[in-house]
Legacy VTK file of the C-alpha trace (Angstrom):
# vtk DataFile Version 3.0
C-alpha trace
ASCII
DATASET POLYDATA
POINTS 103 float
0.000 0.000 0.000
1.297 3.250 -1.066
-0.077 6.860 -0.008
1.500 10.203 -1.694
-0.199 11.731 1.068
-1.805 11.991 4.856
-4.730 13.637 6.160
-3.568 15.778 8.932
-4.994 13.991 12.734
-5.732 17.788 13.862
-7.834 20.235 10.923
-6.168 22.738 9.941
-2.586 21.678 11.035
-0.208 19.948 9.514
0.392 16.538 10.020
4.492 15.713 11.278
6.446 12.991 10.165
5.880 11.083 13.450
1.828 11.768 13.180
1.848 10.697 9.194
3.863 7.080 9.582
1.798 6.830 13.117
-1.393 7.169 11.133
-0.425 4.915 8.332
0.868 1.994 10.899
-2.722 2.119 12.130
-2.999 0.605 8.820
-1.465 -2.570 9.611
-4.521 -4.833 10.819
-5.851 -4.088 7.373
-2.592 -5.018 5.426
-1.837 -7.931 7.454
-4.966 -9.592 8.028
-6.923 -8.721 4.731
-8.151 -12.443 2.972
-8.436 -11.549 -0.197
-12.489 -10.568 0.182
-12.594 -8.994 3.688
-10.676 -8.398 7.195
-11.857 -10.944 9.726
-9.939 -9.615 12.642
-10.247 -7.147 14.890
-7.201 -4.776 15.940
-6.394 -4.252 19.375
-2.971 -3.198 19.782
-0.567 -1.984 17.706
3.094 -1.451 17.788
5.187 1.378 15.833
9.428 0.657 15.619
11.019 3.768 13.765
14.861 3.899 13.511
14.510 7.076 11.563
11.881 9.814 10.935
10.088 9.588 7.262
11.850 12.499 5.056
9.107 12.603 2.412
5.001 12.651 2.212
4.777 9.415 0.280
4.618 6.719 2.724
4.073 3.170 2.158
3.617 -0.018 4.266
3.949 -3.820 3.019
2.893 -7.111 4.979
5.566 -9.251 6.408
2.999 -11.798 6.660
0.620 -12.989 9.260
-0.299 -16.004 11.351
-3.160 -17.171 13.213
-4.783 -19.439 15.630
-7.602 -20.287 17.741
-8.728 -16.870 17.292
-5.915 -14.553 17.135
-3.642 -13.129 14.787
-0.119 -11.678 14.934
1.293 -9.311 11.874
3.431 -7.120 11.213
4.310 -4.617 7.960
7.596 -2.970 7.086
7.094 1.187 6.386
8.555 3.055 4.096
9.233 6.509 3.336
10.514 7.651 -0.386
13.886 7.034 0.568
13.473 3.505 1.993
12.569 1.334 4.984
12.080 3.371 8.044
10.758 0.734 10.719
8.216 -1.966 11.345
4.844 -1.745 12.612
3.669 -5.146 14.084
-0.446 -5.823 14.844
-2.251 -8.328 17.708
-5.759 -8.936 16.512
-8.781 -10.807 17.349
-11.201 -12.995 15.144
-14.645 -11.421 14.436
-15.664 -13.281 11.348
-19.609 -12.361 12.101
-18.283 -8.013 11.455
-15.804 -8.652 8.713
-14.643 -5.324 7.231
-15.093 -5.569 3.900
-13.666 -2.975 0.710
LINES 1 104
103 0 1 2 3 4 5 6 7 8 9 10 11 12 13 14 15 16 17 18 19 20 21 22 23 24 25 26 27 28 29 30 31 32 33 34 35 36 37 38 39 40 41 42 43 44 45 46 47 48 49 50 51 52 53 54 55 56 57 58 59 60 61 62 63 64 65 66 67 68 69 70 71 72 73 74 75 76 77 78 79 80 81 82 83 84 85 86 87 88 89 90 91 92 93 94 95 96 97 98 99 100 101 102
């Protein structure tokens, strides 16, 4: 997933580098856990590792992969900024196969 930009979290005020990459690693449940037809998991926590700030607006995020059982899901996505890989975000979901998201 690729995004040339970010909505700002706050109208009116520009959205940092931390607050855009924050914003797309809320993101990862979606990336991660997406079948194909729908999102059968439910995020509830989320984990952001930076080892440098994004230097451009385009962001983008890619799945590392996921795995799941009895109900629960692990995933994570590597981020990127223009430049390259600037961290990992990593997901812990929850099945809820009856309120699948679906796009």
């Amino acid at each position: 997933m690729w995004t040339p930009t970010m909505l700002p979290a706050l109208a009116g005020e520009p959205a940092s580098p931390f607050v855009r990459i924050a914003t797309l690693a809320e993101a990862t449940s979606f990336v991660t856990n997406w079948d194909g037809e729908s999102v059968p998991f439910i995020n509830v926590d989320v984990t952001l590792n930076l080892y440098r700030m994004p230097e451009s607006t385009g962001l983008g995020m890619e799945s590392n992969g996921q795995h799941a059982a009895d109900g629960l899901s692990v995933g994570s996505a590597t981020l990127y900024d223009e430049f390259g890989v600037v961290g990992i975000s990593s997901v812990t979901a929850v099945a809820n196969s009856s309120r699948r998201v679906h796009f």
